[in-house]
ZANU-53099 format. One record per residue (C-alpha): residue in one letter; chain; x, y, z. Coordinates in nm, 4 decimals. Each point is the difference from the previous one (the first is absolute). Last residue first. Layout:
N
<"A","A",<X,Y,Z>>
...
END
This chain:
214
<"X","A",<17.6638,20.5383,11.7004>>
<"X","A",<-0.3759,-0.0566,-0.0802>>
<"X","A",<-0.1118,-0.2611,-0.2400>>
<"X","A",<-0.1174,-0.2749,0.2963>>
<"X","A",<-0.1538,0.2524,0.1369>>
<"X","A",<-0.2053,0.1666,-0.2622>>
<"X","A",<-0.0933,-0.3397,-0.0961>>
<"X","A",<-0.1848,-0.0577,0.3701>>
<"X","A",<-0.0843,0.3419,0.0131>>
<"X","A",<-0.1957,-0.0194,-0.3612>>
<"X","A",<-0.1910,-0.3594,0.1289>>
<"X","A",<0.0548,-0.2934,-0.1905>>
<"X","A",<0.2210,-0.1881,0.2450>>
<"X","A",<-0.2728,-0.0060,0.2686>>
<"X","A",<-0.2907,-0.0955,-0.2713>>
<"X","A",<0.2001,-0.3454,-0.0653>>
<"X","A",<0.2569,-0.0355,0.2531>>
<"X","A",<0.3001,-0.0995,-0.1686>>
<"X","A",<0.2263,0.2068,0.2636>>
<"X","A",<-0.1676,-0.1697,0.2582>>
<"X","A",<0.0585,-0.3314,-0.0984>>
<"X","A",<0.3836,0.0685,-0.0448>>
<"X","A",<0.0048,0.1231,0.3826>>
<"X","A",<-0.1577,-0.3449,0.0989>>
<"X","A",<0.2535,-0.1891,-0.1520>>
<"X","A",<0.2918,0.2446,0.1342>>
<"X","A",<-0.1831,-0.0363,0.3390>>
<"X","A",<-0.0020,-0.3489,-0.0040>>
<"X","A",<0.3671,-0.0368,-0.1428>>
<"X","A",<0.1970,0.2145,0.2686>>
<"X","A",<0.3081,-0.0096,-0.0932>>
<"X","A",<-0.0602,0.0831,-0.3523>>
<"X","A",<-0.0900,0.3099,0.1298>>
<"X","A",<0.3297,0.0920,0.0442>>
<"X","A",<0.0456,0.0499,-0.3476>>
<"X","A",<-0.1318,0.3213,-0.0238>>
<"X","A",<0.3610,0.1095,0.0539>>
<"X","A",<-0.0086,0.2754,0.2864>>
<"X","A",<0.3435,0.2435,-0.0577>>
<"X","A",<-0.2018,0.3090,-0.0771>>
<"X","A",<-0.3646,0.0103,0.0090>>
<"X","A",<-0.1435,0.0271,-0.3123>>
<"X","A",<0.0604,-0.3739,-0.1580>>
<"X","A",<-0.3914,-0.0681,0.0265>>
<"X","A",<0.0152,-0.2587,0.2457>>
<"X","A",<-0.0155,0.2277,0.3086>>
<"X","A",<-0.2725,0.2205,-0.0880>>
<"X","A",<-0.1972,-0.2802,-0.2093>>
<"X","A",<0.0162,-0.1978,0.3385>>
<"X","A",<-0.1487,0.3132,0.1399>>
<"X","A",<-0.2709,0.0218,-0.2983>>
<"X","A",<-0.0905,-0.3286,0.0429>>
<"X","A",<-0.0450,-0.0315,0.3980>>
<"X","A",<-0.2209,0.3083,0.0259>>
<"X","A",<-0.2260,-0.0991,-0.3155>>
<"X","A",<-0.0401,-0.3713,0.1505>>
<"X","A",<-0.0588,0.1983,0.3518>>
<"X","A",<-0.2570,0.1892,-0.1420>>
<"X","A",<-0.1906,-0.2775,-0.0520>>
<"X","A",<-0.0613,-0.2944,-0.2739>>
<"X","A",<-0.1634,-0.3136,0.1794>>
<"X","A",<0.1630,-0.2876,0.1711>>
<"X","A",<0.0876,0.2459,0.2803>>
<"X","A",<0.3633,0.0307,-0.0829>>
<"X","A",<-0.0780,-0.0429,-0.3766>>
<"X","A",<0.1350,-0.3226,-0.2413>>
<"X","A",<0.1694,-0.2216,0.3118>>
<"X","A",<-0.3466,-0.2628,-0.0533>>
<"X","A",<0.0114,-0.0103,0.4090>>
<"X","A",<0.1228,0.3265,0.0857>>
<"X","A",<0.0811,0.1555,0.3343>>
<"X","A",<0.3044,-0.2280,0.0546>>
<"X","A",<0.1819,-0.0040,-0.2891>>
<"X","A",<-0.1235,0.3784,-0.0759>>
<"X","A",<0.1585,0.1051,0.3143>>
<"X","A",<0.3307,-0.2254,-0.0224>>
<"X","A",<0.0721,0.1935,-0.3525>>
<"X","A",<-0.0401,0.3400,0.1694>>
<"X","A",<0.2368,-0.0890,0.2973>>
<"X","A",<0.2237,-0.1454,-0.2550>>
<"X","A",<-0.0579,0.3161,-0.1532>>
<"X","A",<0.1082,0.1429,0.2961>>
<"X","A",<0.3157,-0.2025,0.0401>>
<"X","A",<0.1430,-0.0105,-0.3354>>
<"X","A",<0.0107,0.3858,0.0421>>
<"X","A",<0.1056,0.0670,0.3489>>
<"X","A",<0.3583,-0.0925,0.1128>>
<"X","A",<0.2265,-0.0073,-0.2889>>
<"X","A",<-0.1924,0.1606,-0.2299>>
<"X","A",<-0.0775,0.3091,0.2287>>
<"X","A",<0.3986,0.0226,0.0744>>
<"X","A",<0.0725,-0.0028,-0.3627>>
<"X","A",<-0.2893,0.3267,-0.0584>>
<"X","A",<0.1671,0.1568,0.3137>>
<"X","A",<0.3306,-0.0439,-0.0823>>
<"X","A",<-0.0815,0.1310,-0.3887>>
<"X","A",<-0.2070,0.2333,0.1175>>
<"X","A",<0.3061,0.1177,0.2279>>
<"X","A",<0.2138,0.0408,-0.3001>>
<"X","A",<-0.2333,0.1559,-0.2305>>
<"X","A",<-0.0130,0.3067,0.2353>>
<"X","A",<-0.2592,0.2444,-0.1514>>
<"X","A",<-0.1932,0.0565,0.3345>>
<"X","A",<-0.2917,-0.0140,-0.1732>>
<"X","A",<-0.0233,-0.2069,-0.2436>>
<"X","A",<0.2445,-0.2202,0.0615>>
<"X","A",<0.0233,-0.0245,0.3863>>
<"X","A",<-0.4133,-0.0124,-0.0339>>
<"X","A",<-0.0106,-0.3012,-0.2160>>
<"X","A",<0.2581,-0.1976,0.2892>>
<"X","A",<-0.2061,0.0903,0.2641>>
<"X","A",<-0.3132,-0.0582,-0.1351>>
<"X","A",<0.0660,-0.4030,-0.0644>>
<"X","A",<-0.1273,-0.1041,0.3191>>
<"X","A",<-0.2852,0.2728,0.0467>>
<"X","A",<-0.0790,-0.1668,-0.3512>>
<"X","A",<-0.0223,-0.3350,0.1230>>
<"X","A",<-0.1975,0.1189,0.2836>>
<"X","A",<-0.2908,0.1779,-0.1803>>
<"X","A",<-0.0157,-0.2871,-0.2402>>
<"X","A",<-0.0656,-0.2571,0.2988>>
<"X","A",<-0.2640,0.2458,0.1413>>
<"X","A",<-0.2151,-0.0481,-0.3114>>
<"X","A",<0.0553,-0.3377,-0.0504>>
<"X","A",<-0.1021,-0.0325,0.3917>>
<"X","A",<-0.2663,0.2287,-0.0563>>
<"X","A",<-0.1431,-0.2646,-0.2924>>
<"X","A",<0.0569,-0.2803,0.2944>>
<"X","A",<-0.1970,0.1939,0.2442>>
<"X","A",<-0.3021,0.0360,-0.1785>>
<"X","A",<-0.0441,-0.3719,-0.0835>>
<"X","A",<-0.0605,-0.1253,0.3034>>
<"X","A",<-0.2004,0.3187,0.0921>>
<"X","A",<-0.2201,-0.0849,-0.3260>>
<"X","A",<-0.1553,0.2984,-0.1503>>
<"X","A",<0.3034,0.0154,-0.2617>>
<"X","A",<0.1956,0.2391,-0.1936>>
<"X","A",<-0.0187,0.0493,-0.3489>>
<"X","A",<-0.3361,0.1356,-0.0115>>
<"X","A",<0.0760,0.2937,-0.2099>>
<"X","A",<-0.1043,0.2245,0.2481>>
<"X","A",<0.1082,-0.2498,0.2653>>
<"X","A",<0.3996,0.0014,-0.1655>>
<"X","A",<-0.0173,0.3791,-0.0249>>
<"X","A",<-0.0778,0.0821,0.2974>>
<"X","A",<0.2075,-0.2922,0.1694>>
<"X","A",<0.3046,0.1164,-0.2265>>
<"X","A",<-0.0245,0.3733,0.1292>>
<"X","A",<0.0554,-0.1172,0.3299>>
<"X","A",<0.2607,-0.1787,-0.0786>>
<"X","A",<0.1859,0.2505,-0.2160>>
<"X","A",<-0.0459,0.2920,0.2566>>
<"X","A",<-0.2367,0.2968,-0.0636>>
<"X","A",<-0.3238,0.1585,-0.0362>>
<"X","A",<-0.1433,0.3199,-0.1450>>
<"X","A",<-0.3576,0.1087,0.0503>>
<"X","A",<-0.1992,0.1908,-0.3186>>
<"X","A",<-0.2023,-0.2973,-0.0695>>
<"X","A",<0.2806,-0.2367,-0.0081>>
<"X","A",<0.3903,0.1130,-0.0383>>
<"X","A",<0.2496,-0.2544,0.0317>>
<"X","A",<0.3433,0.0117,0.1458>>
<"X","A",<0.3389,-0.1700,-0.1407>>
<"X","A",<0.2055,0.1825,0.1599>>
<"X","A",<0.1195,0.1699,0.2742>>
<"X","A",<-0.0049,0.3153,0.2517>>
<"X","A",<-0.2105,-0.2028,0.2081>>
<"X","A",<-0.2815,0.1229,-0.1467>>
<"X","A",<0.0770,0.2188,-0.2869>>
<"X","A",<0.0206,0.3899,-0.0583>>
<"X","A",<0.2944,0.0036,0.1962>>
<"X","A",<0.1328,-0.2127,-0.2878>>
<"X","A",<0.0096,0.2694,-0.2567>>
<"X","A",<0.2745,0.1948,0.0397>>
<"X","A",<0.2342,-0.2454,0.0166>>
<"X","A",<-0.2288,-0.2748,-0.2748>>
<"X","A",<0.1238,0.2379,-0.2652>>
<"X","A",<0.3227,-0.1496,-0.1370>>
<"X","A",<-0.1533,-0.3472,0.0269>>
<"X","A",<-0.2337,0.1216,-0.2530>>
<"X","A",<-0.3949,-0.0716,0.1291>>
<"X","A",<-0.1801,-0.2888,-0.2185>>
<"X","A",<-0.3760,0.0322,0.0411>>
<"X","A",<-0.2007,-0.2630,0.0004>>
<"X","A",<-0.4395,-0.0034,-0.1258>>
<"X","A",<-0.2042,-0.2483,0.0795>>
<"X","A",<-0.2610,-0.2759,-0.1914>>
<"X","A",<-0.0608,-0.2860,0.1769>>
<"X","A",<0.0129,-0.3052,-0.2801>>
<"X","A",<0.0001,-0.2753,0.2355>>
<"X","A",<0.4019,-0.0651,-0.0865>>
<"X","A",<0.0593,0.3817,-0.0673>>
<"X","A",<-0.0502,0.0679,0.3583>>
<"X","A",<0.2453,-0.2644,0.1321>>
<"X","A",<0.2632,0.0532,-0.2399>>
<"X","A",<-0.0298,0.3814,0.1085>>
<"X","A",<0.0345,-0.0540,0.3460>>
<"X","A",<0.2725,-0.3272,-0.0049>>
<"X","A",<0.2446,0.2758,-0.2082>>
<"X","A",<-0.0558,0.2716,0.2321>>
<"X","A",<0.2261,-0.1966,0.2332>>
<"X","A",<0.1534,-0.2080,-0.2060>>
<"X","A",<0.1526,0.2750,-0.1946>>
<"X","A",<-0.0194,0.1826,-0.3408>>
<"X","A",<0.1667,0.3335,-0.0425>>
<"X","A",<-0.0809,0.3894,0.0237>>
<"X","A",<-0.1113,-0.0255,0.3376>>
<"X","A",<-0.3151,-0.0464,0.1315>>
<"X","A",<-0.3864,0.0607,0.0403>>
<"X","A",<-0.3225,-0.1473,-0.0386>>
<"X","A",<-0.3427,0.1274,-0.0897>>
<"X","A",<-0.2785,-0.2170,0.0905>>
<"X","A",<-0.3533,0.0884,-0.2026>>
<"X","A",<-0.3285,-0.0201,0.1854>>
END
């Protein structure tokens, strides 16, 4: 059985968490990167009209969370425990609202073209939402972890969600957000570090590829 997956020309979380996921328990799968410029005429092809999607013996799937339970219990990242369950979709939830949060300001920029309103948007986000959810992230891990190195106590794809969004937002990519706001919130920046040490997890291709891209 090989899993093809598809997206845009650029890394993301979203895809991101699939592939790192894969790679970690050495699924093989093929990705296809579609040019921004031609997703127009392409996305009616697509469920949902979006992306990322999947394609498994000849059926295609779609959205990022389902997608990340497919991929997490293939590679057996997820967990059989209920308990345990819910707190890796709670990661996975948590990223899908911090970047509904932030949306509005990326899409005044890159689509709208008007830099001013990102820049109000992106300031007003700061102000009111981005300390907050990952204090929200922070307090999950506090209180779903006793040894505070995995959010189950054992590698998931919740550790691989959480990462690469705090990679996202400390990376020095998104205008006007200092990494240094995750000084604030010691645990997590502790915890964060870990993760990027990894052994195994930071040796993987997607892992450097990610870290390299622009």
């Amino acid at each position: 059985m090989m899993i093809k997956l598809i997206y845009f020309d650029f890394n993301f979380w979203r895809i991101d968490i699939l592939r790192l996921s894969l790679s970690y328990s050495n699924i093989p799968y093929e990705y296809e990167r579609i040019l921004r410029k031609d997703w127009i005429n392409k996305k009616k092809n697509y469920p949902f009209a979006q992306l990322p999607t999947m394609i498994v013996k000849d059926k295609v799937y779609s959205h990022t969370h389902s997608l990340a339970h497919f991929c997490a219990k293939k590679s057996k990242l997820y967990d059989s425990d209920d308990y345990k369950a819910i707190i890796i979709d709670q990661v996975l939830d948590w990223a899908n609202e911090i970047t509904n949060k932030i949306a509005p300001s990326i899409r005044a920029a890159m689509r709208e073209k008007d830099l001013k309103k990102s820049e109000r948007l992106r300031k007003k986000f700061i102000k009111n939402d981005l300390h907050l959810w990952f204090f929200y992230l922070e307090s999950l891990l506090k209180r779903s972890s006793s040894e505070k190195l995995f959010f189950t106590d054992k590698f998931s794809i919740a550790d691989i969600t959480a990462w690469r969004v705090i990679y996202w937002f400390t990376s020095g990519k998104l205008d006007l957000i200092n990494a240094s706001f995750l000084n604030k919130l010691p645990l997590l920046k502790k915890y964060y570090e870990k993760i990027s040490c990894l052994e195994y997890f930071s040796e993987l291709s997607e892992f450097k590829e990610i870290l390299s891209s622009n």
